[in-house]
N, C-alpha and C positions, 0 to 999 in steps of 0.2 A: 346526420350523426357523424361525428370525425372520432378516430381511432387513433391515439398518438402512443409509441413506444418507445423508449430511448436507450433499450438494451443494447443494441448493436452501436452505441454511441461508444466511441472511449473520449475518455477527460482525462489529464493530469493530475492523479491525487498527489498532493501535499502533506508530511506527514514529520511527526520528531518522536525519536525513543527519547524513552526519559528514565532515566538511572543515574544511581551512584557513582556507575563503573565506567568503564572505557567506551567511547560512543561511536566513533570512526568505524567505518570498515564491515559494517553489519552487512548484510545482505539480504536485501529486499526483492523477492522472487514472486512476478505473476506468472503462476505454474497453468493458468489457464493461456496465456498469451507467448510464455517464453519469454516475456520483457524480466529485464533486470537493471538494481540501480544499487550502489551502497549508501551508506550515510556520511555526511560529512564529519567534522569534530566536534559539532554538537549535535550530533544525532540525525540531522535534517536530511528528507528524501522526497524524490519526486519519482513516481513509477506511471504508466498507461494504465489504466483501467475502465473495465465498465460492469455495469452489475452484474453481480452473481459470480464476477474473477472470483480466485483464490489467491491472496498474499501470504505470503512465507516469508518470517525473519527467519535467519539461519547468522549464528554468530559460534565459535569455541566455546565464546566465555558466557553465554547466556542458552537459555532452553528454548527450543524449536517453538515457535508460536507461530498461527496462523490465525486470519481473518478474510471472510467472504465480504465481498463489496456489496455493501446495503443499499436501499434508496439515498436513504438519510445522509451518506458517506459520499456518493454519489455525488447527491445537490452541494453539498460544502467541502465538494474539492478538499476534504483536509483528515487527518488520521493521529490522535495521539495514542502514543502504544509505549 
């Protein structure tokens, strides 16, 4: 019997806001790890993660939202928000 776990894994999630509004400059915080990354001018980010992190956008002009890293988020490296 083999027992495989890949929590303690971290990946690079890939990720883009998507708005109306200004997209540069968000701040993309894993509050589990203390990593951090902004977005470019179109929204695009890359941050460390592995399940069960916590990501925090944190922008002026937008509302605090977070999301916990899923399996599913995990396996596809990638995040639209």
């Amino acid at each position: 019997m083999f027992l495989v776990t890949i929590h303690a894994q971290k990946v690079e999630i890939s990720g883009q806001i998507i708005s109306n509004g200004e997209l540069e400059g968000i701040h993309v915080i894993n509050k589990t790890s203390n990593k951090f990354s902004t977005t470019n001018t179109a929204g695009f980010f890359d941050v460390q993660a592995k399940i069960n992190d916590t990501i925090v956008f944190s922008s002026v002009q937008y509302k605090l939202m977070s999301i916990i890293v899923t399996p599913k988020i995990f396996r596809e490296q990638r995040r639209f928000v």
